[in-house]
N, C-alpha and C positions, 0 to 999 in steps of 0.2 A: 309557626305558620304551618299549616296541614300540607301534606305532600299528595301530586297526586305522580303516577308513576307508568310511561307511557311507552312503549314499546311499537314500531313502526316495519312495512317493510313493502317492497313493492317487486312485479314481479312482469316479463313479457315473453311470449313465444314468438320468437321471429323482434328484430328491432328497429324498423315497427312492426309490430304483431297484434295477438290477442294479447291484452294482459289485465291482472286482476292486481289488486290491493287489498292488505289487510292492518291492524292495529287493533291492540288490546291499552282498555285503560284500567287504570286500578287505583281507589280511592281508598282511603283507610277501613273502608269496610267493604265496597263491592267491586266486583270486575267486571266491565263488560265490552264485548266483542265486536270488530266492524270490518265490511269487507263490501266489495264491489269491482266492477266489471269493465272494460272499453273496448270496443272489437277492435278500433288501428292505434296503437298509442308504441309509446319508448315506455324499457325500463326506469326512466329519469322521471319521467310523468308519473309513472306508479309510485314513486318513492314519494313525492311532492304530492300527489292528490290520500296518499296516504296518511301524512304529517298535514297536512288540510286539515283532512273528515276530522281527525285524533281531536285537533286543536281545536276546533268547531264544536266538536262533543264537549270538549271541558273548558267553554266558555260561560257555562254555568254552573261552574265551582267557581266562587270570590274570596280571593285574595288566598290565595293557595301557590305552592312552590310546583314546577313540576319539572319532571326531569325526564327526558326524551331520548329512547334509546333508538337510534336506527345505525344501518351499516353502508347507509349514503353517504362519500364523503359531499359529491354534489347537493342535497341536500342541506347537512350543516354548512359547509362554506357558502350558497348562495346566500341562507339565515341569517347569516354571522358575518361575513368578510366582504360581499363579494358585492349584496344588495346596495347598500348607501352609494357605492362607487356608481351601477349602474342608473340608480336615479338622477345622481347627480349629472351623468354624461347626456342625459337624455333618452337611456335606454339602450346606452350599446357599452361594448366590452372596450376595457384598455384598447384593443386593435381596432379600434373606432366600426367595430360590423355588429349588426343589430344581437342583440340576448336573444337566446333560445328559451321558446316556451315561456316568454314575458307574460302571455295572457296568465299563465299560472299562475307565475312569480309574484305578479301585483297585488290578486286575493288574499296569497301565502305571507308573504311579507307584508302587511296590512296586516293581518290576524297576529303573525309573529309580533308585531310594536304593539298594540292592543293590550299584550301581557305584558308590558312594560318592563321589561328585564326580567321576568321571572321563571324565563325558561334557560332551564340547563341541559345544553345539547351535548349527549356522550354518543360515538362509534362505539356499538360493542362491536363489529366483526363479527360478518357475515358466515353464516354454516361452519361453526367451529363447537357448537354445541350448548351454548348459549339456552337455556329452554324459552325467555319469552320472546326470543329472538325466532328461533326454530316452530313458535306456534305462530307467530304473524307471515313466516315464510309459506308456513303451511296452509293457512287461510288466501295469500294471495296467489297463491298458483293452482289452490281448489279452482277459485275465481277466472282468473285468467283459463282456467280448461272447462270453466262451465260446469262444474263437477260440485254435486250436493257436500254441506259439511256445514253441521251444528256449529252454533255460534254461540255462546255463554253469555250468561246474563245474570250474573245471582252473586249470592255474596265470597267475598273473600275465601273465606276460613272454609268453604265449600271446591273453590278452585284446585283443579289438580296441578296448578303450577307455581311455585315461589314466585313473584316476581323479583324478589330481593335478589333471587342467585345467581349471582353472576358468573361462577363456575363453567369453564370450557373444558372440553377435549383438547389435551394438548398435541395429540398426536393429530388431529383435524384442523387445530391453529396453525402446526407445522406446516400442514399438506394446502394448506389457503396460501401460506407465505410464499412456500415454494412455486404456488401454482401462478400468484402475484409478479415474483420475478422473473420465473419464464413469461409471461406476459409480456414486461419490458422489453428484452430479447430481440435482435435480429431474427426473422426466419429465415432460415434455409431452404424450406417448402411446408405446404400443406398437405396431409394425407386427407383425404377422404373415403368413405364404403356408404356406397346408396346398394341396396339390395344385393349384398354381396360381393359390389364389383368394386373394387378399388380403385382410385386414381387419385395423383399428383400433381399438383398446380405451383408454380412456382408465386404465383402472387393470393391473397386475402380474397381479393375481387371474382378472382377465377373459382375457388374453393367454395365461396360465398355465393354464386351465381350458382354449383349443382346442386348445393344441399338447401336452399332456402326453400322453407315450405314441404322438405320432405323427409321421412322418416331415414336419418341420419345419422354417422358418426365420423367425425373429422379432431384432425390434433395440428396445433404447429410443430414440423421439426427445426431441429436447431442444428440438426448437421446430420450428413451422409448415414452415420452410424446411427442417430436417433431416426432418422425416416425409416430404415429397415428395421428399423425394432417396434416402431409406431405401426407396419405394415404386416410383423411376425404378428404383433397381438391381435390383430384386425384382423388377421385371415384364421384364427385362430378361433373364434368365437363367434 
């Protein structure tokens, strides 16, 4: 059975923001490119209208295998896990309160059964170096900033990118993991620097209310010693 081989990714400034999407598809002979735009949307939205367009595009390849990379796990799990449960309930989650972004979900997962099993959803892992991962990043955040950026259309053996290579920076997978488990983490506070000026909030909400919407740098600290170091590199630069 022909393979077709699909690389996803979505992308927002501000959550809700501007945000753009992108996806490359690649058939045994041609590759081509897609991307598009929503001025108030979630990163989550990008990811899903992303893995839409893809699957919509290669609804006119029959009876072909295709394998779907994105770095959503939201995406694959609604796909895969999470959909049947929500039908079933009527539309809301185990905690009985309504799905988020159902008007998506219904298209997506509709299109999703269509292919009748024949999609195989891999996580490659987001910005670790990935290249068809790294050029759909790059098309959805051209998009999401409104920003010009050629779109490929032509064949394979012409393409400047493998799609087969699955090959990462390991020191960039590292730097993802690391940056994953500080995620999980208590904070201790957040630093911020809007035009130089530094300050610290002790809550997400506080941090979030000075920097939304403006040209920004903030970190979570995780303790006394990391705020002052988060604050040396910040006045630093």
């Amino acid at each position: 059975m022909p393979k077709i081989i699909i690389y996803t990714d979505g992308a927002s400034k501000g959550n809700p923001g501007l945000g753009g999407w992108g996806a490359l598809i690649a058939d045994e002979r041609d590759v081509v490119e897609l991307g598009g735009r929503e001025e108030h949307t979630t990163n989550n939205r990008m990811e899903m209208r992303a893995a839409f367009e893809a699957l919509k595009y290669t609804q006119k390849f029959k009876d072909v295998k295709i394998m779907l990379y994105t770095d959503s796990n939201y995406v694959i799990h609604g796909a895969t896990l999470w959909g049947a449960g929500w039908k079933k309930r009527g539309w809301k989650t185990s905690d009985k309160t309504p799905v988020l972004n159902r008007d998506m979900w219904e298209p997506l997962l509709a299109l999703v059964e269509s292919f009748a099993g024949r999609i195989q959803w891999e996580n490659i892992g987001g910005h670790i170096g990935v290249a068809g991962n790294e050029r759909v990043d790059t098309i959805a955040n051209a998009f999401a900033l409104a920003q010009h950026i050629d779109l490929y259309a032509g064949r394979r053996a012409a393409y400047g990118i493998d799609v087969t290579d699955l090959s990462f920076d390991a020191e960039k997978k590292k730097a993802r993991g690391e940056s994953r488990a500080r995620a999980k983490q208590k904070a201790y506070s957040y630093v911020s620097a809007v035009d130089g000026k530094i300050e610290v909030h002790k809550s997400w909400a506080q941090c979030e209310q000075r920097v939304r919407g403006k040209k920004a740098r903030f970190k979570k600290a995780l303790s006394a010693a990391d705020e002052a170091t988060i604050i040396k590199h910040f006045t630093s630069r």
